[in-house]
C-alpha positions as CSV (number, residue, x, y, z in Angstrom):
1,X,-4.0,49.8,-81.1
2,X,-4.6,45.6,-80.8
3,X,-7.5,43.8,-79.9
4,X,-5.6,42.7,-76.5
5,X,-5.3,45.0,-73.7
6,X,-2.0,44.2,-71.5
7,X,-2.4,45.5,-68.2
8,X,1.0,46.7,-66.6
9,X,1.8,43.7,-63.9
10,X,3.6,44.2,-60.2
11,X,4.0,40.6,-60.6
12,X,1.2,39.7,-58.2
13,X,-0.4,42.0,-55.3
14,X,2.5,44.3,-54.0
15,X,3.6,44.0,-50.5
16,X,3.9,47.0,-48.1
17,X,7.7,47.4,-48.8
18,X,7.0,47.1,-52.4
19,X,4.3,49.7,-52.0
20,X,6.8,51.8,-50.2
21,X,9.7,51.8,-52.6
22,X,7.7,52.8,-55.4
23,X,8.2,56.5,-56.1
24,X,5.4,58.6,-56.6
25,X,6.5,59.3,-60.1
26,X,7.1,55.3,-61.0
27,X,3.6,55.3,-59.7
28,X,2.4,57.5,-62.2
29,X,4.7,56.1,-64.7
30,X,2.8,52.7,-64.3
31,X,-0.3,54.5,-64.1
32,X,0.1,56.2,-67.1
33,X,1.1,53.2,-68.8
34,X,-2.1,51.0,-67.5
35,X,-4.2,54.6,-69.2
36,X,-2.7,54.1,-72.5
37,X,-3.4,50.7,-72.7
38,X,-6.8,51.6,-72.7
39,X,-9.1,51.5,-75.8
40,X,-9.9,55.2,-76.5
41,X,-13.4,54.7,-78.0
42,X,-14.7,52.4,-75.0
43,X,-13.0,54.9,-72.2
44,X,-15.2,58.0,-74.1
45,X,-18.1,55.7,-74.3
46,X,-17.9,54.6,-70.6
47,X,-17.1,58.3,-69.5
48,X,-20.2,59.8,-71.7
49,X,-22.2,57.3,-69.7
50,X,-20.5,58.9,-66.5
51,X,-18.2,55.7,-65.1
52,X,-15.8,56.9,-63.4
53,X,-11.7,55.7,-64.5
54,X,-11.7,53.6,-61.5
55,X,-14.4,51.7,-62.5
56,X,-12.9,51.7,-65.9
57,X,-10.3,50.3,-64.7
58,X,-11.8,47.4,-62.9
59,X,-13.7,46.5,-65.6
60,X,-10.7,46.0,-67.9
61,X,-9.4,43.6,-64.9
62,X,-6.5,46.0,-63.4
63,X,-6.2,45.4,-59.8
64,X,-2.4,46.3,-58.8
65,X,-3.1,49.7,-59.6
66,X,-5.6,50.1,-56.9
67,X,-2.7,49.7,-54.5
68,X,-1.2,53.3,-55.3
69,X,-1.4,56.2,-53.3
70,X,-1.1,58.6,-56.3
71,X,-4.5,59.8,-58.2
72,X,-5.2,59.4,-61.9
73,X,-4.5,63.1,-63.1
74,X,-5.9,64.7,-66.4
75,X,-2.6,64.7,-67.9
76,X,-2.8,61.1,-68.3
77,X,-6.1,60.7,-70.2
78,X,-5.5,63.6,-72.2
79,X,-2.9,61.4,-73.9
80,X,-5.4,59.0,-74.7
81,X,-9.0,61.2,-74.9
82,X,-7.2,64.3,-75.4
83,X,-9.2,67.6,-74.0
84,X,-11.8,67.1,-72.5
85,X,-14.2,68.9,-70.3
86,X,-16.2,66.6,-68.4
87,X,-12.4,65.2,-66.9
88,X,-12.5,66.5,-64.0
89,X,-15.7,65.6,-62.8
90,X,-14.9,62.5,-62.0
91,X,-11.9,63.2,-59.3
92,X,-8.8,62.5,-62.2
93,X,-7.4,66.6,-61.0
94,X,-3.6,66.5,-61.3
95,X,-2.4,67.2,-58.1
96,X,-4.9,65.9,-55.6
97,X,-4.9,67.6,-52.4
98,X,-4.9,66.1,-49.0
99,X,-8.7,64.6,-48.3
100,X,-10.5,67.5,-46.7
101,X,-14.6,67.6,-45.9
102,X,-16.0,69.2,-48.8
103,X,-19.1,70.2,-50.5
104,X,-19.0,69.2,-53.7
105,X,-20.4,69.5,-56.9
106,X,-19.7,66.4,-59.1
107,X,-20.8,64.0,-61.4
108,X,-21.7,60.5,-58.9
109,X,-20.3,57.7,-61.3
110,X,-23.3,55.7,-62.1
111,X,-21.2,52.4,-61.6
112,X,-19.7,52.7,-58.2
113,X,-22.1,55.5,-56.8
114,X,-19.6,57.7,-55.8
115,X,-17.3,54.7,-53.3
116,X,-14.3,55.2,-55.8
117,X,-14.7,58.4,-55.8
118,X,-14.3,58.8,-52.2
119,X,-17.7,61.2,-52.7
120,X,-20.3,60.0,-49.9
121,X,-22.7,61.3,-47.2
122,X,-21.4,61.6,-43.6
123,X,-23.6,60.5,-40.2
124,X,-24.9,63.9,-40.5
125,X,-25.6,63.9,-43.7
126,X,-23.3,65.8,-44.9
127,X,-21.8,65.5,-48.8
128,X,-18.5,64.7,-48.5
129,X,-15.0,64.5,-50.6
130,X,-11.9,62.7,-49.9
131,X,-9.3,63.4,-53.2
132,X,-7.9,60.6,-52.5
133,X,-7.3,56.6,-50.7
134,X,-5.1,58.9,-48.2
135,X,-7.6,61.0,-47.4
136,X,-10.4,58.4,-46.3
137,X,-7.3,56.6,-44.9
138,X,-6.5,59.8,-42.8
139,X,-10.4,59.7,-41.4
140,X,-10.0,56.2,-40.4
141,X,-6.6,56.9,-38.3
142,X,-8.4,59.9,-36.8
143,X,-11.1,58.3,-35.5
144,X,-8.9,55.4,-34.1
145,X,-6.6,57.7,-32.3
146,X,-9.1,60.1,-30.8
147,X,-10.4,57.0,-29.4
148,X,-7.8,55.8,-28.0
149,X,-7.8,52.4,-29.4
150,X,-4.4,50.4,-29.0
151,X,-4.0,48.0,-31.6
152,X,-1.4,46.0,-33.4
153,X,-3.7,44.6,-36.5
154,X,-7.0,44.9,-37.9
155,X,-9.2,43.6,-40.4
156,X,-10.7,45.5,-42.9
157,X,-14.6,44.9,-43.4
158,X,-16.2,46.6,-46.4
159,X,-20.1,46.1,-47.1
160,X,-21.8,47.5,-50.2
161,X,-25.2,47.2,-51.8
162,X,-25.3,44.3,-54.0
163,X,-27.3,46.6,-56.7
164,X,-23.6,47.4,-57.7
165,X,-23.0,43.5,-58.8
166,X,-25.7,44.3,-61.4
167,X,-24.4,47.6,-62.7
168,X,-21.2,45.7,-63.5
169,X,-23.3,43.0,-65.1
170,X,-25.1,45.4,-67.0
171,X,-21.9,47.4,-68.0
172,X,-20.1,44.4,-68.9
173,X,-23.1,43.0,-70.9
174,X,-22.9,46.4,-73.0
175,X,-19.0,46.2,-73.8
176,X,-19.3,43.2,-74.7
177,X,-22.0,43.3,-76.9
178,X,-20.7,46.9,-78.5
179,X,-17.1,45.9,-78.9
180,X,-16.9,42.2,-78.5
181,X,-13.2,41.2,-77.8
182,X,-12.0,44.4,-79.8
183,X,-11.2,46.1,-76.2
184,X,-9.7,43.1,-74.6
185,X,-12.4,43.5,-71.7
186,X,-12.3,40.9,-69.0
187,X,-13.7,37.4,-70.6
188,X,-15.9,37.4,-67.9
189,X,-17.5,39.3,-64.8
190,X,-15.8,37.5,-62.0
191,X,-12.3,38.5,-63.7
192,X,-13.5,42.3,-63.2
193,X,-12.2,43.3,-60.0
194,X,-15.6,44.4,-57.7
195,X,-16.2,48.1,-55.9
196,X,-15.4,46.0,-52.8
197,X,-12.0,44.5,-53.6
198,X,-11.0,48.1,-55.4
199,X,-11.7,50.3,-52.2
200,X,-9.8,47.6,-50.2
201,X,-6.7,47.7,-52.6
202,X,-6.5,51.0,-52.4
203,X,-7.2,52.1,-48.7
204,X,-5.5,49.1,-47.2
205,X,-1.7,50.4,-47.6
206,X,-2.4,54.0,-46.6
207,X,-4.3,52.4,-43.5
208,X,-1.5,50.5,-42.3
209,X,0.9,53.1,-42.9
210,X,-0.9,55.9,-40.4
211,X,-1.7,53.4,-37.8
212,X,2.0,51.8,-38.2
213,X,0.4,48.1,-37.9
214,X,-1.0,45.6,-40.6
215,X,-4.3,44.2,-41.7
216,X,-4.4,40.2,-41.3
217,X,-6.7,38.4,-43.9
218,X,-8.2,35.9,-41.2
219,X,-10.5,38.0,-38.5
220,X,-8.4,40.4,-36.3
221,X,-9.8,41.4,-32.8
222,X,-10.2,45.1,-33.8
223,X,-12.3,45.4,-37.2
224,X,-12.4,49.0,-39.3
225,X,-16.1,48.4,-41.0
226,X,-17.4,50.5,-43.4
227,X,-20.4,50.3,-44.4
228,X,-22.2,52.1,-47.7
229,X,-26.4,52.1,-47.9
230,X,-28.8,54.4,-49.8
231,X,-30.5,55.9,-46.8
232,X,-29.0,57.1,-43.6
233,X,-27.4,54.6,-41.4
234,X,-29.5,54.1,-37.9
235,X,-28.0,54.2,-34.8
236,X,-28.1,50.2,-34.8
237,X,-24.8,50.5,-37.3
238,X,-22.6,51.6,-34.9
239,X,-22.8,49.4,-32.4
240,X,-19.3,46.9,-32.5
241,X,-19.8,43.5,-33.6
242,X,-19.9,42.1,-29.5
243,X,-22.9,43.8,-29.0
244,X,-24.9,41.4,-31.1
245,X,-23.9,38.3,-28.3
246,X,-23.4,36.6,-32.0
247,X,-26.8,36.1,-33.0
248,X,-28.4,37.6,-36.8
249,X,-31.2,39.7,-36.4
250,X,-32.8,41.8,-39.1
251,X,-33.6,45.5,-38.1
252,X,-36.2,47.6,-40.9
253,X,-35.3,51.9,-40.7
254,X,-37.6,53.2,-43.4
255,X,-36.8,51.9,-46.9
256,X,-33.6,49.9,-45.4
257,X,-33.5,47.0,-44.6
258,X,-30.5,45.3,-42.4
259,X,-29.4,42.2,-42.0
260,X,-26.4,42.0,-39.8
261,X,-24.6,38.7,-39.5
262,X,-22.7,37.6,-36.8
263,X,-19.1,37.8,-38.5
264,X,-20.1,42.0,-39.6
265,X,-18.4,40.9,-42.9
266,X,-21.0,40.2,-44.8
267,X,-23.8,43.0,-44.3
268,X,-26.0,43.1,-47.6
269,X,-28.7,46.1,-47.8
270,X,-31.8,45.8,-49.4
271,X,-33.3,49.0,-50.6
272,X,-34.6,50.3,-53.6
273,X,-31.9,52.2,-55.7
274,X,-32.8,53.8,-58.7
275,X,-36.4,52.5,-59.1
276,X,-34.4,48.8,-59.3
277,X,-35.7,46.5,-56.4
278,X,-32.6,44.3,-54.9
279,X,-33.3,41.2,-52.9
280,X,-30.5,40.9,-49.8
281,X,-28.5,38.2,-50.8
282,X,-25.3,37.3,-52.1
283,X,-24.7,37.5,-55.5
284,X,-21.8,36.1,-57.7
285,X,-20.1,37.6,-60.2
286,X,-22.0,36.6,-63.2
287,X,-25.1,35.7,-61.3
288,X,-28.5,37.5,-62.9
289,X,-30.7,39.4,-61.1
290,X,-34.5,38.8,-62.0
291,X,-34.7,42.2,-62.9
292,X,-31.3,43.2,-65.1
293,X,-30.2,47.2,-65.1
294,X,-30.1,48.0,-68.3
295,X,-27.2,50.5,-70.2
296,X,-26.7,53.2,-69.5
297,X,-27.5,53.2,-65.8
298,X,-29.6,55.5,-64.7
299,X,-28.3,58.9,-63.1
300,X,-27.8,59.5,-60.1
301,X,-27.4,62.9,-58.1
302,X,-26.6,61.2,-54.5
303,X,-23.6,59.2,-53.3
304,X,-24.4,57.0,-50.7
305,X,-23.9,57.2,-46.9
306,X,-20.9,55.8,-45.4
307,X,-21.2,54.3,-41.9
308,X,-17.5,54.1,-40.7
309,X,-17.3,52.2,-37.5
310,X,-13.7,51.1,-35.6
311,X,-13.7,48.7,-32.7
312,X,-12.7,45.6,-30.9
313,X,-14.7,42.4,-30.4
314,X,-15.1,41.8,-27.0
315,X,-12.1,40.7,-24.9
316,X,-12.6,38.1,-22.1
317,X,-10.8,38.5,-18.5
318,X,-11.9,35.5,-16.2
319,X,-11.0,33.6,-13.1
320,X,-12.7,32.5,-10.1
321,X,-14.8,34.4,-7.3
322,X,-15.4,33.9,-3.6
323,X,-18.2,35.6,-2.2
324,X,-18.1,36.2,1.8
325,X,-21.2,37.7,2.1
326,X,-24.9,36.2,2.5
327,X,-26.7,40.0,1.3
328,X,-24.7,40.0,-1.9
329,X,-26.1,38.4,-5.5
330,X,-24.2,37.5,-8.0
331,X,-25.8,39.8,-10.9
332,X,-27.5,43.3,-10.0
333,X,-31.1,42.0,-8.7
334,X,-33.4,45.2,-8.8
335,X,-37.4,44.3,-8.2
336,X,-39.6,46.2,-8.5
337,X,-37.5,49.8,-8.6
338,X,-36.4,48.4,-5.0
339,X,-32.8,46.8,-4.8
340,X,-31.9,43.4,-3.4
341,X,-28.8,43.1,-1.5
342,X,-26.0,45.6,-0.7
343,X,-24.2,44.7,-3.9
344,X,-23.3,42.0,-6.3
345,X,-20.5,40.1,-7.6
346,X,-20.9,41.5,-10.9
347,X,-21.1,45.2,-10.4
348,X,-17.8,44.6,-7.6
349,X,-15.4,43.2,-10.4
350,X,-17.0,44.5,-13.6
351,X,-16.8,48.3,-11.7
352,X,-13.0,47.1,-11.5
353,X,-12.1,45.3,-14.9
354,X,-13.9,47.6,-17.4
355,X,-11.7,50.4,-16.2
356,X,-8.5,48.3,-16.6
357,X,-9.7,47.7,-20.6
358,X,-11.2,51.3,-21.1
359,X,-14.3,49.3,-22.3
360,X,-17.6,50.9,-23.0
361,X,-19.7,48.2,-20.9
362,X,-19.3,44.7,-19.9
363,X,-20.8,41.6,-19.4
364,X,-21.0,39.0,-16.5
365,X,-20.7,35.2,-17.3
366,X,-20.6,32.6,-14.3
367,X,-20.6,28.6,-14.1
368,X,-23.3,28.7,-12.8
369,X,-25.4,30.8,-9.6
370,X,-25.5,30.9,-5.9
371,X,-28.4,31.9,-4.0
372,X,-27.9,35.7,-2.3
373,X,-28.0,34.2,0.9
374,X,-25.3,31.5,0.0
375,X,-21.7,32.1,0.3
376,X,-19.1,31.3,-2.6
377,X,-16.2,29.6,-0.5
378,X,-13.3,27.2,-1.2
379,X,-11.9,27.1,-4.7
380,X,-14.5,30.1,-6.2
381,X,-16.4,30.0,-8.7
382,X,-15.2,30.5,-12.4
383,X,-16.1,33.4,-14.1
384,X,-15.6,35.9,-16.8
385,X,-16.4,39.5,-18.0
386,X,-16.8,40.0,-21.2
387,X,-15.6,43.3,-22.0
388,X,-17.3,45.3,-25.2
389,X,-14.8,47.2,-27.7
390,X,-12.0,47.7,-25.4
391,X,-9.2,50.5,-25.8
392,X,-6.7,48.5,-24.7
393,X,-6.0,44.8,-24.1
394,X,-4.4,44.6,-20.3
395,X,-1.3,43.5,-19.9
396,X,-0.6,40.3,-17.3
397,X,0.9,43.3,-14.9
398,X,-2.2,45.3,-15.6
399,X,-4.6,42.0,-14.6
400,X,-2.4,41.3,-11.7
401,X,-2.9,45.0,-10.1
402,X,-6.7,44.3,-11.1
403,X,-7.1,41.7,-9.1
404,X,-5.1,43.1,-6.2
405,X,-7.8,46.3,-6.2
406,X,-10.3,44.0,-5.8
407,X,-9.3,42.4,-3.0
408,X,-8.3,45.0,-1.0
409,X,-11.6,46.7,-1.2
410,X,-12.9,47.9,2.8
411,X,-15.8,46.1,2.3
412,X,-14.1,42.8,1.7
413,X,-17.8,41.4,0.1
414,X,-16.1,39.4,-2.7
415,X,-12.3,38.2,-3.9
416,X,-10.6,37.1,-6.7
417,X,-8.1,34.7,-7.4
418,X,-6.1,33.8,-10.7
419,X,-7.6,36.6,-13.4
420,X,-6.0,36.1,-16.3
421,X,-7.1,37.0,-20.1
422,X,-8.9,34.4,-21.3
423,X,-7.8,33.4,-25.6
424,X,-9.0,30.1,-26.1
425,X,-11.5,27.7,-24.9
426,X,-13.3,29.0,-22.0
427,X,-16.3,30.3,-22.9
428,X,-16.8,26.4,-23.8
429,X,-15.6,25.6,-20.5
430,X,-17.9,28.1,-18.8
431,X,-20.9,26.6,-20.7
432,X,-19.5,23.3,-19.4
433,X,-19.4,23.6,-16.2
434,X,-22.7,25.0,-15.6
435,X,-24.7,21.5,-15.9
436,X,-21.8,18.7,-16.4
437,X,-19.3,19.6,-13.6
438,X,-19.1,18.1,-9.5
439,X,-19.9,20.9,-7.1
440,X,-19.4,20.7,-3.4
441,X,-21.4,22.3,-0.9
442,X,-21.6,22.5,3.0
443,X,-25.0,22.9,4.9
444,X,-26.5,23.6,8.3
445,X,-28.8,21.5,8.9
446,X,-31.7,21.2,11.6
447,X,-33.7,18.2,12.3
448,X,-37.0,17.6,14.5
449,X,-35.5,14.7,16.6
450,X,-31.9,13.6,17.9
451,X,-29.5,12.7,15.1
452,X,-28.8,8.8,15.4
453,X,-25.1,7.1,14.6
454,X,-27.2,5.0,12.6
455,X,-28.6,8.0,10.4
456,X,-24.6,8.7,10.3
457,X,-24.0,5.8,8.5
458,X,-27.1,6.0,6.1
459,X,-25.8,9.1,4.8
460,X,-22.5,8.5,4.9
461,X,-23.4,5.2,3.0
462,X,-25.1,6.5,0.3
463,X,-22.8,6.9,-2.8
464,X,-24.0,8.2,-6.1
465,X,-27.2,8.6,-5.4
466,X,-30.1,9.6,-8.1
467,X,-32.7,12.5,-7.1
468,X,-35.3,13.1,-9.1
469,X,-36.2,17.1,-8.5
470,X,-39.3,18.5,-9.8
471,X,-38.9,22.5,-10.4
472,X,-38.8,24.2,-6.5
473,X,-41.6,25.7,-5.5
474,X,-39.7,29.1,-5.3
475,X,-38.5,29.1,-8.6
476,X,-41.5,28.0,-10.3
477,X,-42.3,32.0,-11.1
478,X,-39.1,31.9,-13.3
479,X,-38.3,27.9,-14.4
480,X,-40.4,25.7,-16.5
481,X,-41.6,23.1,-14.6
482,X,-39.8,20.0,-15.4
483,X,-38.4,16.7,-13.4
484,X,-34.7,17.0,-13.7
485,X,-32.6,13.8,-12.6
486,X,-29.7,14.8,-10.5
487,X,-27.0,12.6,-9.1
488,X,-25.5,12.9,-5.2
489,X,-21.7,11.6,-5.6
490,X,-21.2,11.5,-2.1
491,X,-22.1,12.2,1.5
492,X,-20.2,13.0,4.9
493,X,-22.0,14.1,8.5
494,X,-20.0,16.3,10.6
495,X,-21.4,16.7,14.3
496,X,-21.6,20.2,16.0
497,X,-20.4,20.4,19.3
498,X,-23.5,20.9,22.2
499,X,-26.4,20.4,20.0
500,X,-28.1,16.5,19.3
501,X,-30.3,17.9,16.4
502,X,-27.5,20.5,14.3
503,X,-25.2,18.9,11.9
504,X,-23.1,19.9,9.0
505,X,-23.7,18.3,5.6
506,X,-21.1,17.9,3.3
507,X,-22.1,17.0,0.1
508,X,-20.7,16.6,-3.8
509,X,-23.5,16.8,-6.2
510,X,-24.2,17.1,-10.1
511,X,-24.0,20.5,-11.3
512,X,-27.5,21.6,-11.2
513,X,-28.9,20.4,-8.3
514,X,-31.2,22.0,-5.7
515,X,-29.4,21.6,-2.4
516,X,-32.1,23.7,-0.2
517,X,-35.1,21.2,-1.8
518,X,-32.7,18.1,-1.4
519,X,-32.5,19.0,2.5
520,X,-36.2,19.5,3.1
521,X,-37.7,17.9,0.2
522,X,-39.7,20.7,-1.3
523,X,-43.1,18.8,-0.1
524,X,-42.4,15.9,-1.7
525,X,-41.7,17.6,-5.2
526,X,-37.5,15.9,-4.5
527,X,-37.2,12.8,-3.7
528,X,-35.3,10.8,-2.0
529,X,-34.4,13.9,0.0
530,X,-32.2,14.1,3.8
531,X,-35.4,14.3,5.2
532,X,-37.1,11.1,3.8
533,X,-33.7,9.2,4.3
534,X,-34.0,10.0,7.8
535,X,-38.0,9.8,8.5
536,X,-38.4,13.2,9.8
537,X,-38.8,17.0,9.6
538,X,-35.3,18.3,7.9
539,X,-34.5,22.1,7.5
540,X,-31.7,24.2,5.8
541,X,-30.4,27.0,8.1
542,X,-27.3,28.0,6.3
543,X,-25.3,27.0,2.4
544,X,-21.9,26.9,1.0
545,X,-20.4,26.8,-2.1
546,X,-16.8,25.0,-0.8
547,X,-16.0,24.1,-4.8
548,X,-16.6,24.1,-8.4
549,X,-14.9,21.6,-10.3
550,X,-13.9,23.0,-13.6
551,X,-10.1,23.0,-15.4
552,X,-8.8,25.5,-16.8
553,X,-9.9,28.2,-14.1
């Protein structure tokens, strides 16, 4: 046999209807082939040093074969090796059944650990075999339809421990240095194909051919993760990606240690496999580890556990909210074990949305807050519900009902108007809107002497006023305490009927300011305040929220 190895080509990585028109036995035609291209002496050597033929292959650079749904039988590495004993230890059985839970008894390669093997330990703990890409495949679909997800794409997240980068190092290093370019191994590491991009190759096709969709290389909204450690995966694993509200933290469970980032596609485990300490970082193809394995691995006896976790990022449903009520928060305000108020905003939608989405929780996002005794009128307030690892994305007919349910409740607390899904911008806009936006607001106000045309015009004359607001009194518990500059746009009076000391303020403010404190002037802590302007005693009896300006909602 020559020096150079030629590995059987599908002229680039197949597509699905290539996938599908190749017949089982052209797959193991081309299989076969790709075997007995393989240098006899180096295949013996690797598989004395128990590497499995998948790893074999990888190493000699063959990635298209990954793609096929058939197994590697006997038959074909008996035409190469001839008999041999040890064969079927490492999951090569002609005729592979369909991937049932099994104990086992088998030799864990020492390269990939037992991932292209489809050998690991369950949530339980249980050892486990899958003969084949189909049968992890089949796993994958079953857990996805016994939850009831409804998807049309996914993306495919893989995450192993990065001792395996050295392994290949270290096996690499060895061929090279026994056979040089006799075997026509790959020129260098980051031409072998990695344990990662293997077990994707291979469980991709059979993945999109139960669930009927296809995988998308740039982040779908419902992610298959699985995720391969030394020690058993904590409860902290299976949590879907919205759960983290973005952010990387770094959990430690025993001799584990996590580090989660916010895309879940990058989840590196530190831990200490075979006596061979492993920093959690990302490591290239050829980079070096301080501390090189050495050839031949060590043995192993364990696979390692498989975390397999199928969900949807969060979905968004927003709109705006009127609130009629003055004994109603906005978020669920418990003190104390005691509740406030007879409901809240949140708990009236979210009660209604999350059943719509067959979520398993939700969130509550506002542009900002209004006091429980203020009421939300006018245009509403936007708002949206974030909605963790829903089963279904609701269709505009499903919203529309949504929103109709909500309205009609007896109580008639809260409404909604113009729900919709939001897919693009508003989370920005939410943010936004909170501190940058023009509210308007309506107030009863009381004052201790006879309201004057004059005062009238001084109010109504004031235009873009500046307020400098120290932090109210009654939020101090809560707030730092800071001067905040606040602008008042504009001012109108509106007389009530019978009374020479009640009027109704309408004001347009900056997004952030304190209306009560502007009123009565929080003992002096905002200033100039209604009561300064006008030289006496000034008290709030009742607020509005008549409007949030905000696009998009």
């Amino acid at each position: 046999m020559s020096g150079e190895t030629e590995a059987v080509s599908l002229s680039g990585t197949p597509t699905t209807a290539e996938l599908a028109a190749v017949s089982n036995e052209e797959e193991t035609r081309i299989l076969s082939d790709a075997i007995r291209s393989l240098p006899p002496q180096a295949v013996k050597d690797l598989l004395n040093s128990e590497v499995c033929i998948a790893c074999i292959l990888r190493l000699f650079g063959f990635r298209e074969h990954f793609h096929f749904r058939s197994s590697i039988s006997s038959s074909m590495l008996h035409s190469v090796l001839g008999e041999s004993e040890h064969l079927e230890h490492y999951g090569i059985l002609a005729g592979s059944k369909s991937g049932e839970e099994l104990e086992v008894q088998q030799i864990v390669c020492r390269m990939c650990l037992g991932i292209l093997q489809y050998l690991y330990r369950n949530d339980k703990g249980i050892l486990v075999q899958k003969l084949s890409a189909d049968g992890l495949a089949a796993s994958i679909d079953e857990m996805i339809k016994q939850d009831g997800h409804e998807i049309d794409g996914f993306s495919l997240e893989l995450s192993v421990p990065p001792v395996l980068l050295e392994h290949d190092n270290a096996v690499w290093s060895y061929m090279k240095k026994r056979y040089g370019q006799e075997v026509g191994i790959a020129e260098e590491t980051s031409k072998c194909v990695s344990v990662k991009d293997a077990l994707k190759l291979a469980i991709t096709y059979p993945i999109e051919n139960m669930l009927d969709v296809k995988s998308s290389s740039i982040p779908s909204s419902f992610r298959i993760r699985l995720t391969y450690s030394q020690t058993k995966p904590s409860s902290s694993m299976a949590k879907s990606p919205g759960e983290t509200n973005g952010s990387c933290k770094r959990r430690k469970t025993g001799m584990l240690t996590l580090l989660v980032s916010c895309s879940f596609c990058f989840c590196f485990f530190a831990a200490d496999v075979n006596g061979v300490p492993v920093r959690s970082s990302n490591f290239s193809g050829d980079q070096k580890s301080s501390e090189p394995c050495n050839f031949p691995l060590e043995k192993v006896n364990e696979p390692y556990y498989l975390a397999l976790v199928c969900c949807r990022t969060p979905i968004y449903i927003g709109g705006r909210y009127l609130k009629f009520s003055r004994n109603v928060s906005q978020t669920r305000w418990i003190i104390d074990d005691e509740r406030k108020g007879e409901s809240s905003v949140e708990e009236i939608i979210g009660s209604s949305i999350l059943p719509a989405c067959q979520g398993d929780s939700y969130k509550f996002h506002a542009a900002g807050r209004e006091d429980i005794d203020v009421r939300m009128l006018g245009s509403g307030r936007p708002f949206m519900v974030e909605v963790q690892n829903a089963r279904r994305v609701p269709s505009e007919a499903i919203i529309k009902e949504t929103e109709t349910k909500i309205n009609s409740l007896e109580e008639k607390l809260v409404a909604v108007k113009n729900l919709k899904l939001e897919v693009n911008n508003g989370w920005g806009l939410m943010h936004e809107g909170e501190s940058e936006k023009q509210k308007q607001y309506c107030s009863l106000v009381w004052i201790s002497r006879t309201l004057e045309d004059e005062d009238v015009q001084t109010i109504t004359a004031s235009k873009d006023m500046k307020v400098l607001q120290r932090t109210p009194i009654r939020v101090l518990h809560r707030r730092s305490p800071l001067e905040r500059e606040k602008i008042i746009h504009w001012m109108k009076v509106e007389r009530v009927a019978g009374s020479s000391q009640y009027f109704l303020l309408h004001l347009c403010t900056q997004a952030g300011t304190y209306i009560k404190e502007f009123v009565h002037g929080d003992f002096g802590r905002t200033n100039p305040s209604i009561g300064s302007i006008l030289g006496c005693r000034a008290e709030i009896l009742q607020l509005d929220v008549t409007d949030v300006k905000m696009d998009g909602f």
